[in-house]
ZAROZA-260761 format. One record per residue (C-alpha): y, x, z. Coordinates in steps of 0.1 Angstrom, whole numbers. Layout:
<atoms>
[[Y, X, Z]]
...
</atoms>
This chain:
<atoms>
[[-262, 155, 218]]
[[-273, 117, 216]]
[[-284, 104, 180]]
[[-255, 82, 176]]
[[-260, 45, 175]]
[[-231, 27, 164]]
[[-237, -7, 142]]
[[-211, -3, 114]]
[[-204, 33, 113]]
[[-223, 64, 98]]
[[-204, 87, 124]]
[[-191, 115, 112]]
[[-159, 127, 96]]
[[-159, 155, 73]]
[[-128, 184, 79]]
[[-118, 200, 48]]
[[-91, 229, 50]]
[[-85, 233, 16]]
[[-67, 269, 22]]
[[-101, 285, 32]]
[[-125, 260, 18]]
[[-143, 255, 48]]
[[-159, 222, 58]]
[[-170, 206, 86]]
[[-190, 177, 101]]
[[-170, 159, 134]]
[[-191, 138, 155]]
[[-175, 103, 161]]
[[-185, 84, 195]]
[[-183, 44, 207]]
[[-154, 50, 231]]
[[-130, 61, 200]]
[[-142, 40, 176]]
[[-138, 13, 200]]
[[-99, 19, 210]]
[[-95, 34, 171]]
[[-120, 9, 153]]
[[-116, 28, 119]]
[[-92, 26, 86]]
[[-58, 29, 96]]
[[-63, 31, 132]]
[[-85, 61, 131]]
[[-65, 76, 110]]
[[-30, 70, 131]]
[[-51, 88, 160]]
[[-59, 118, 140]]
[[-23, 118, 125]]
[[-10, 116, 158]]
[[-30, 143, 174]]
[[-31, 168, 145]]
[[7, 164, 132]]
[[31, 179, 156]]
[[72, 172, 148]]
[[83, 198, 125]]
[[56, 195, 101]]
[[68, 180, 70]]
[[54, 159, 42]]
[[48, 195, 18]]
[[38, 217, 47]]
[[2, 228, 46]]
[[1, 219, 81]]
[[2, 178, 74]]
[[-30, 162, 74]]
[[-40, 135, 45]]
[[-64, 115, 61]]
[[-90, 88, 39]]
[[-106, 63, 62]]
[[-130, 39, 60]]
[[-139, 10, 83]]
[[-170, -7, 98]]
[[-173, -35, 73]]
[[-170, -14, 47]]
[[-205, -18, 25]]
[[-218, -43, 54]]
[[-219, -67, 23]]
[[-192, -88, 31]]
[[-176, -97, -2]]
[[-156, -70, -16]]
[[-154, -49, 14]]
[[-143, -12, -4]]
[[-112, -10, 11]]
[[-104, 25, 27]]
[[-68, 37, 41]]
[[-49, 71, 35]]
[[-30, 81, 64]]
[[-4, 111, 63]]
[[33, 122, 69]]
[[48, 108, 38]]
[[79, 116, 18]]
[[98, 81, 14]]
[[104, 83, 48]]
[[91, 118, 61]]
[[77, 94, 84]]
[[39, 79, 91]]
[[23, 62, 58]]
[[-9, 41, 60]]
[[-17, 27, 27]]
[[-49, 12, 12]]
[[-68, 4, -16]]
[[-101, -12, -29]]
[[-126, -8, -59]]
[[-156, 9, -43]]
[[-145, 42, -28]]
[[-146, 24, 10]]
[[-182, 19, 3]]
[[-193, 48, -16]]
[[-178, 72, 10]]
[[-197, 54, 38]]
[[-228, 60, 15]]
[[-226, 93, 7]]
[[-226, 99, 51]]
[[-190, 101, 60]]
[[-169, 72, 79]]
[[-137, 94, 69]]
[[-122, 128, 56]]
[[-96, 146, 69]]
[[-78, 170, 46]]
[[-56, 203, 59]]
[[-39, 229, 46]]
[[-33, 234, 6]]
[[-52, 251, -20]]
[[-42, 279, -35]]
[[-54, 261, -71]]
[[-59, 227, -83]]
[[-92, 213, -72]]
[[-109, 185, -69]]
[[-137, 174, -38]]
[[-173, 154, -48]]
[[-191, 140, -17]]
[[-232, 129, -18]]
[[-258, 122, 1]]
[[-241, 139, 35]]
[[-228, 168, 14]]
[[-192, 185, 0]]
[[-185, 203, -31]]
[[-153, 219, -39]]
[[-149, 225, -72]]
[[-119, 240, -95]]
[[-99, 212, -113]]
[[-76, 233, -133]]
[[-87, 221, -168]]
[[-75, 189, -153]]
[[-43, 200, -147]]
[[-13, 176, -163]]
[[-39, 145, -174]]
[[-33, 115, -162]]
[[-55, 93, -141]]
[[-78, 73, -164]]
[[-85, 116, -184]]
[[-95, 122, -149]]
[[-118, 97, -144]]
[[-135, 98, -178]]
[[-137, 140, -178]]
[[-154, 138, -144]]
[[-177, 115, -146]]
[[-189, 137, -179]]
[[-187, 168, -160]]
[[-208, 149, -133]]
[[-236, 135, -159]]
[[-234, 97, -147]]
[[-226, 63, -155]]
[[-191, 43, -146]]
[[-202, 28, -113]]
[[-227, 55, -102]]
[[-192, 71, -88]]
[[-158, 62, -76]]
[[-130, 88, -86]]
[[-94, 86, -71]]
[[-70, 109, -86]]
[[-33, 116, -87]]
[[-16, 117, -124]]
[[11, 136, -135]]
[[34, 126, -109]]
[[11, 136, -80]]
[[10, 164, -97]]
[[50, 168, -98]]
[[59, 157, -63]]
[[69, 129, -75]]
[[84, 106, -39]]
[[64, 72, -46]]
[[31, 90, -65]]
[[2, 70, -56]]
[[-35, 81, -54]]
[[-53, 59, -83]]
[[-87, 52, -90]]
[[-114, 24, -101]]
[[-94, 21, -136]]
[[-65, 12, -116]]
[[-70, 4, -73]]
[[-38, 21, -62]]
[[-29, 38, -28]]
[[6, 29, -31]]
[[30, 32, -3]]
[[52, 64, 7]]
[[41, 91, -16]]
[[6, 97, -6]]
[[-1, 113, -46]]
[[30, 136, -32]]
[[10, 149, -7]]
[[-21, 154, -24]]
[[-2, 169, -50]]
[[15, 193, -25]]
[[-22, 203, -12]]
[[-36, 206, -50]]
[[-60, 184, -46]]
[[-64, 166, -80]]
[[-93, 140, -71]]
[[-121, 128, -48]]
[[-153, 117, -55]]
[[-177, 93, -41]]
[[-215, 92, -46]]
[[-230, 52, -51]]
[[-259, 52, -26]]
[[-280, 30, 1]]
[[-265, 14, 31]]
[[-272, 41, 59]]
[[-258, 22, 85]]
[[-273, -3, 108]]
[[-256, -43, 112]]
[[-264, -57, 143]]
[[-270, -90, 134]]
[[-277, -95, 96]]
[[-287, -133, 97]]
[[-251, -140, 113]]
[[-235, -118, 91]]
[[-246, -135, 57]]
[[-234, -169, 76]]
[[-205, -156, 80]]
[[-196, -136, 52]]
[[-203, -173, 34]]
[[-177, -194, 54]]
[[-153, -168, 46]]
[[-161, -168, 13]]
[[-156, -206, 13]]
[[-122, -199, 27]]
[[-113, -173, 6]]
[[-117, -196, -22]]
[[-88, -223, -12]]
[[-65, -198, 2]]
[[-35, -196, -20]]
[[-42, -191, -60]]
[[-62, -158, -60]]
[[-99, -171, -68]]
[[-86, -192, -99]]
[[-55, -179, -112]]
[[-50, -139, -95]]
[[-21, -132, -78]]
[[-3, -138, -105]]
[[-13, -178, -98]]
[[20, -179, -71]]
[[46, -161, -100]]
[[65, -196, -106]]
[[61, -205, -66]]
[[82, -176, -59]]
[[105, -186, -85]]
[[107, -217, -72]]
[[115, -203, -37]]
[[143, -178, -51]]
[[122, -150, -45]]
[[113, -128, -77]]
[[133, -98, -82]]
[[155, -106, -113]]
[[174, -78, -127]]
[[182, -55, -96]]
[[188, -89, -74]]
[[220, -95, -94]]
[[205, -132, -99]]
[[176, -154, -90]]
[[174, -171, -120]]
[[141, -162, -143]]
[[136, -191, -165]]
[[112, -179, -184]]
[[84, -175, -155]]
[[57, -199, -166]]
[[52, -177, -197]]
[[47, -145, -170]]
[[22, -160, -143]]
[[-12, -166, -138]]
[[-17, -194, -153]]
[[-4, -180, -186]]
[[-22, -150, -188]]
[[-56, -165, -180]]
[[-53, -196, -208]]
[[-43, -179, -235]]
[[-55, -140, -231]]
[[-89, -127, -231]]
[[-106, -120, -199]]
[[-131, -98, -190]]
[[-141, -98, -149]]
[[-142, -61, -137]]
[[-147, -76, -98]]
[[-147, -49, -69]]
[[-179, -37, -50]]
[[-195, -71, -45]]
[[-166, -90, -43]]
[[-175, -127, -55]]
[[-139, -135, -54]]
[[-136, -112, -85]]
[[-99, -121, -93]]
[[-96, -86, -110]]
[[-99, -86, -148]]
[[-91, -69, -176]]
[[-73, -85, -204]]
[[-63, -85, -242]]
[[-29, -96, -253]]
[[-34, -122, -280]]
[[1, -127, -293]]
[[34, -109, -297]]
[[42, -74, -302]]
[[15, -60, -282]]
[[-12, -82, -297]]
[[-45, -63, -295]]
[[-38, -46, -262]]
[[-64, -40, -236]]
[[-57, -31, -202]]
[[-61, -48, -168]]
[[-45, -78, -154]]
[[-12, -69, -137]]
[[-13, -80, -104]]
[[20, -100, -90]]
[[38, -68, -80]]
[[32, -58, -112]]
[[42, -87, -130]]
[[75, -89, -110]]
[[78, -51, -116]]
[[81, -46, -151]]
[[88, -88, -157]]
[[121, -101, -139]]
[[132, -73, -122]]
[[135, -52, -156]]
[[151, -79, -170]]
[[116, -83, -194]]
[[105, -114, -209]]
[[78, -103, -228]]
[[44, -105, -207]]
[[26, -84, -231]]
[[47, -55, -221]]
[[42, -60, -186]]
[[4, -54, -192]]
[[14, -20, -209]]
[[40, -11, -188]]
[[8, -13, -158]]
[[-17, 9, -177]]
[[12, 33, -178]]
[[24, 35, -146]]
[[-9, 35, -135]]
[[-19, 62, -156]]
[[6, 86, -146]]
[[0, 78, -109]]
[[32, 59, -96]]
[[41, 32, -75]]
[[51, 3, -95]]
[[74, -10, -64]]
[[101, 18, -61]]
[[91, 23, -98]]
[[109, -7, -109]]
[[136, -5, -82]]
[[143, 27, -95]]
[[142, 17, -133]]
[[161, -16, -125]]
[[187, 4, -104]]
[[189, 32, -136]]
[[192, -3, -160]]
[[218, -17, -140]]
[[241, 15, -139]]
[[233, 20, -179]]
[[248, -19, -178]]
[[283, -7, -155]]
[[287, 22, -178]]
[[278, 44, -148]]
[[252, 62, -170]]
[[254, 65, -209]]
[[230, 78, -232]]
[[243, 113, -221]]
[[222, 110, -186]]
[[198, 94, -203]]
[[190, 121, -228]]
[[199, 98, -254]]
[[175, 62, -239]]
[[192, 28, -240]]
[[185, 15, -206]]
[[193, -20, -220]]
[[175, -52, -197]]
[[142, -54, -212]]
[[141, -22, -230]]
[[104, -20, -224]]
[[97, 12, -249]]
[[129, 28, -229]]
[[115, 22, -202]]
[[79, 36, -207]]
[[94, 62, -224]]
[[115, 70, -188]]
[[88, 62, -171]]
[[69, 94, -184]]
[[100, 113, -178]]
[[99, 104, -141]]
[[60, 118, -137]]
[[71, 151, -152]]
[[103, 154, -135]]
[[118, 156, -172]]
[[154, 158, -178]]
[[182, 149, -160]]
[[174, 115, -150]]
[[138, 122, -144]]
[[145, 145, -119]]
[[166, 125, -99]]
[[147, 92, -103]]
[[116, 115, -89]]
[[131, 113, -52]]
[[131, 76, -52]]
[[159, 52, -54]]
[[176, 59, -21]]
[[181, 91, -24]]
[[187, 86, -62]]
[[216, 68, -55]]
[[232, 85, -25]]
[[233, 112, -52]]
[[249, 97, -77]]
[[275, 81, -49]]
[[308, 58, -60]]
[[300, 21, -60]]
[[263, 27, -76]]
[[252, 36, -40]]
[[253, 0, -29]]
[[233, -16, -61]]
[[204, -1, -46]]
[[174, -19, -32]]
[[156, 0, -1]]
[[149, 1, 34]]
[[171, 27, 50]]
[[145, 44, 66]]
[[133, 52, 30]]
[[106, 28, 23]]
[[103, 8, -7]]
[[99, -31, -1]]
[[70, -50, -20]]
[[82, -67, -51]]
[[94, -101, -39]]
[[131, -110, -34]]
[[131, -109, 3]]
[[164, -129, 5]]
[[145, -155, -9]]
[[129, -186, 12]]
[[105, -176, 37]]
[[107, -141, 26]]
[[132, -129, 54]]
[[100, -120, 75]]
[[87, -92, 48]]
[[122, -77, 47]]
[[123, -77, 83]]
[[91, -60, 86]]
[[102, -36, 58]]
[[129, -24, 76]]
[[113, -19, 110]]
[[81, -3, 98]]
[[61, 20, 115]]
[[36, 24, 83]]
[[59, 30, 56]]
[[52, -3, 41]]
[[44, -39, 58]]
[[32, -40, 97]]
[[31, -75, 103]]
[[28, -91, 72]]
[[12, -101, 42]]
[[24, -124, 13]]
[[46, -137, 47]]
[[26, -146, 75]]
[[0, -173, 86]]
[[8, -182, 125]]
[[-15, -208, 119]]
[[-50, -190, 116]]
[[-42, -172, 148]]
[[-35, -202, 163]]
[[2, -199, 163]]
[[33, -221, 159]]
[[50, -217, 122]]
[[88, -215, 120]]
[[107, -248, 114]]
[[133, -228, 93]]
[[127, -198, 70]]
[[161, -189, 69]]
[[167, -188, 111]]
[[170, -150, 127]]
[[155, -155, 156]]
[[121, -177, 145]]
[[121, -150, 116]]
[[115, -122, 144]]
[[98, -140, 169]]
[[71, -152, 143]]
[[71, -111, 131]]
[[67, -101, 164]]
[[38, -125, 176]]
[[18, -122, 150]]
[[26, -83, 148]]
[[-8, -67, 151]]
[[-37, -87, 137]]
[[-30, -73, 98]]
[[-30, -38, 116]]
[[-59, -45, 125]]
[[-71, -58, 87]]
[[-65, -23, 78]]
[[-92, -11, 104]]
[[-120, -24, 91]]
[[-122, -15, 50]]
[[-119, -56, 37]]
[[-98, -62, 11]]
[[-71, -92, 19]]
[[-77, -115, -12]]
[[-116, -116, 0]]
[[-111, -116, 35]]
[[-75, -134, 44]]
[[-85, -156, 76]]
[[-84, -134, 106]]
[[-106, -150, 128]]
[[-137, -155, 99]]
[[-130, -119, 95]]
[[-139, -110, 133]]
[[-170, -132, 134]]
[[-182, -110, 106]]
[[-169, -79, 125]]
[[-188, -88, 155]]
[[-218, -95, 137]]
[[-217, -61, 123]]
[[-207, -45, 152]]
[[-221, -61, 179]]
[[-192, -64, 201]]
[[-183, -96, 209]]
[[-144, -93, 201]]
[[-118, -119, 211]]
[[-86, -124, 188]]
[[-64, -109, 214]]
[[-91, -80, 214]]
[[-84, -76, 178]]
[[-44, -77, 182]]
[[-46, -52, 210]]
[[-56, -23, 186]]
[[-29, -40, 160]]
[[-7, -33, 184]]
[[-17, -1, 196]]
[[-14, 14, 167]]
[[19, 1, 157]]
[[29, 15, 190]]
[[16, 49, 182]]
[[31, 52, 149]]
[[62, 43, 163]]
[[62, 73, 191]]
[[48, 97, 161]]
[[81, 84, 141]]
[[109, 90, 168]]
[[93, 123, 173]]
[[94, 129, 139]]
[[128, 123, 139]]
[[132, 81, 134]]
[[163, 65, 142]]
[[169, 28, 149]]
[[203, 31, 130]]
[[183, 28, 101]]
[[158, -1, 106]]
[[184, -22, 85]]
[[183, -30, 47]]
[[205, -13, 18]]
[[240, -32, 8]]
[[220, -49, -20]]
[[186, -54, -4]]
[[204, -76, 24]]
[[231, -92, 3]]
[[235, -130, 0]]
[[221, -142, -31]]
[[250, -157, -56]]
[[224, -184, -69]]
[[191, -201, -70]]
[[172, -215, -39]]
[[187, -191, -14]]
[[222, -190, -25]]
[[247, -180, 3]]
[[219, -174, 28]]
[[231, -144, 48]]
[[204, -122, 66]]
[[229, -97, 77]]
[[252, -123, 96]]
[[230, -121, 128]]
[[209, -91, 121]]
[[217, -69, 150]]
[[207, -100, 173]]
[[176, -104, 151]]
[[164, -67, 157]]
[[168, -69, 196]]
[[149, -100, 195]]
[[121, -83, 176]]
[[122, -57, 198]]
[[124, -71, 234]]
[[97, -96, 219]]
[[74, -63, 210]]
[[77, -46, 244]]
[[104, -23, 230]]
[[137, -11, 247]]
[[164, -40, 234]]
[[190, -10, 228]]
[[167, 20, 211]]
[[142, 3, 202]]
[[120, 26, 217]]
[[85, 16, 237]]
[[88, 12, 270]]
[[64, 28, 293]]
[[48, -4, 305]]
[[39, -11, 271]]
[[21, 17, 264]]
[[-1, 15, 295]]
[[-6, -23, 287]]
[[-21, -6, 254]]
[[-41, 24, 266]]
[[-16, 46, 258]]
[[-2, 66, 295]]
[[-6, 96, 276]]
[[18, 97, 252]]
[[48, 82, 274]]
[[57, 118, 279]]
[[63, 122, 242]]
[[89, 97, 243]]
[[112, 119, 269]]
</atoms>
């Protein structure tokens, strides 16, 4: 065979079957990477090909797939990002999901562009990967510690310093099946979306384990490449509030715009927001950067609480999810707690999303006298109970108790469970997937719950803190709160953050699509238009969704829970009403995407449009 020559790639995947230990090199070749690119793409091909219907989320049989992409350690500020792809168990449907720190870029340098685990072990274990080789080794001792024990006990076991490795792990809740158990690492870079800790959990795989190394891949054009990498740099800098404030910087924005998640969306009121944002946490806390693998943005830090009752505590900044997690939506005014209530959840290995929908859901039905301290095992679930809270939190991991158990399964199923009029306080897609933590009734948030509620990833397809026709050189909506510029904007700019997830950038560092391909194409060689780049968006979307109706998807439930598209009774969006046109917005989206208006399905000229002929039969 050819010595392979690809700029961008190291090209190979490694195979693990973790039922026979056996592992194996794969050969990757131009052709796929080229219709595939890498990340989440990649990935969706393998998930596709491997994953047959009738394999569920638990069965040894499901693939977890980690992916890199071909930015990934080019040098392009912060580029670590890699994507884990499996059948999750939010929506026993597709989940891609992503994070950054420096796994992306350690796997590349230790000779792998991606790893594809099968089957399940018969103990816990945990993989190291260097220099072009595997190790399996036992992981019992590390059975029941949580994510930050993991980290610290292997890095001992391994002999080397904090940043000579990158260790992602699941925590107790991995551990415990747990539906929204994320895979953690980096003191805190989360793989978030649909339960991909669950799976790793159900295959006893404990952690992975990157080697720091050399580049060992070639960049076509390296002068181009630092040119670029700088004007996107520059960009990166003005966009939004990241590079001076964090995410946290757009807290009060979002309050302004009705859109924080206050107390289970039973108000949009949050008064108290300019002592939970950005702003406030970076003037009067002390900061210490802890920036991703050559990120110059470096908007992630690690902070002390100077005041209040958790004076003294250390732990990293809470990103805006976070903040609106375990701030507004618990009913919490008390921003110290928020930056323990992240340490824990991150700890234990859980989404902080459907962790707070769930809690905030549990809170509200504590409220309505649904639960009393007799479900609770004796916690008051009062608003703003933050020790309650962590203490339920930790309950929830272990699968503890009565309402541990059932707050495991997430908040959907939670509260079809519990039934009566609790059923329709809670927040959800109704294909199972857990929305980000914004108050998508809010203005100009419509477009996230849309793309919630008709995902094909498990979490957002088209968008990203909203969406940005603009930098794709597209018209923006005149009004926010209009159904069919909502999903015609969704639907034409569909694809191009698809195609984000391909290449292992991180957002915050990289946000301007068409920077971001001049860099591509400087490390690749290959000369890509925009529409290039929306055509593999696209084509995986399209995949996903054939893998999804095969898998048993049904349109009836690309719609939003009772609460999740109720009309808010105050704030900025009071008396908006998404539901009031919503079948007419769907079909839009759908004709719009190349889908059938009626099932939603894709229709055969589509998939040829986007190389995929093949999989038209699946569909019949």
């Amino acid at each position: 065979m050819a010595e392979f020559h690809v700029p961008g790639y190291v090209g190979k995947i490694l195979r693990v079957d973790l039922n026979s230990k056996k592992m194996t090199e794969e050969k990757l070749d131009e052709p796929t990477l080229k219709k595939w690119v890498g990340g989440a793409g990649l990935a969706a091909k393998y998930l596709y090909d491997e994953v047959p219907p009738g394999v569920e989320w638990n069965d040894p049989r499901n693939r977890l797939i980690w992916t890199t992409g071909p930015l990934a350690g080019s040098g392009i500020s912060g580029a670590a990002t890699f994507n884990v792809t499996s059948k999750g168990p939010m929506t026993n449907l597709a989940g891609c999901s992503q994070a950054n720190g420096y796994f992306g870029a350690y796997l590349k340098f230790s000779g792998f562009d991606g790893i594809i685990f099968q089957g399940a072990s018969p103990k816990l274990v945990y993989l190291v990967v260097k220099e072009g080789k595997a190790e399996i080794r036992d992981a019992s001792h590390l059975a029941g510690k949580d994510v930050w024990e993991v980290e610290d006990q292997i890095r001992k076991e391994l002999g080397v310093r904090e940043r000579d490795v990158s260790v992602y792990a699941i925590g107790p809740a991995g551990e415990n099946k747990v539906y929204y158990a994320t895979i953690t690492g980096d003191r805190g870079h989360v793989v978030a979306h649909n339960g991909m800790g669950a799976v790793m959990g159900a295959k006893n795989l404990k952690a992975v384990v990157a080697f720091s190394g050399k580049r060992n891949f070639e960049v076509h054009n390296p002068e181009l490449l630092k040119e670029k990498n700088n004007a996107l740099f520059e960009f990166a800098k003005t966009f939004g509030t990241i590079y001076q404030w964090g995410s946290g910087g757009g807290f009060s924005t979002l309050g302004a715009n009705g859109a924080l998640p206050v107390k289970n969306y039973t108000t949009n009121l949050y008064p108290e927001h300019e002592k939970m944002n950005g702003q406030y946490i970076r003037t009067h806390y002390k900061i210490r950067p802890v920036p991703c693998y050559q990120c110059r943005i470096a908007h992630v830090k690690e902070v002390e609480v100077t005041e209040g009752p958790y004076k003294g505590f250390v732990g990293e900044e809470p990103e805006y999810e976070l903040l609106a997690a375990w701030g507004p939506q618990i009913g919490n005014t008390e921003l110290g707690a928020v930056v323990m209530l992240t340490r824990e959840v991150d700890k234990l290995g859980m989404d902080c999303n459907e962790g707070s929908w769930v809690v905030g859901w549990a809170m509200e039905c504590y409220e309505k006298g649904v639960f009393t301290k007799k479900e609770t095992d004796g916690l008051d679930l009062s608003w703003g109970n933050v020790e309650a809270v962590k203490e339920l939190l930790n309950r929830i991991a272990r699968r503890r108790g009565y309402m541990g158990n059932l707050l495991a399964d997430g908040v959907m199923r939670a509260s079809r469970t519990v039934g009566g009029p609790a059923a329709d306080w809670a927040i959800y897609g109704c294909k199972g997937s857990a929305p980000r933590g914004h108050d998508h009734r809010g203005n100009t948030r419509w477009y996230e719950l849309l793309d919630t509620c008709v995902t094909n990833t498990s979490s957002l397809d088209a968008t990203w803190g909203g969406v940005h026709p603009k930098l794709v050189d597209q018209e923006e909506a005149t009004d926010h709160f209009s159904h069919e510029q909502v999903s015609t904007i969704n639907a034409k700019f569909s694809g191009i953050r698809l195609f984000d997830d391909c290449l292992g950038t991180c957002r915050f560092a990289a946000p301007h699509p068409k920077l971001q391909l001049e860099c591509f194409n400087a490390v690749t060689g290959w000369n890509w238009k925009l529409e290039d780049a929306f055509t593999v968006g696209r084509r995986i979307t399209n995949l996903l969704r054939v893998f999804n109706f095969r898998h048993g998807a049904r349109i009836e439930d690309e719609r939003p829970s009772k609460r999740y598209g109720s009309v808010p009774v105050d704030g900025p969006a009071k008396g908006k009403n998404i539901m009031e046109k919503w079948p007419q917005m769907v079909e839009n989206y759908y004709r719009l995407m190349g889908w059938d208006p009626k099932t939603g399905k894709p229709l055969p000229e589509t998939l040829k449009k986007l190389g995929l002929e093949e999989i038209i039969k699946d569909l019949k």
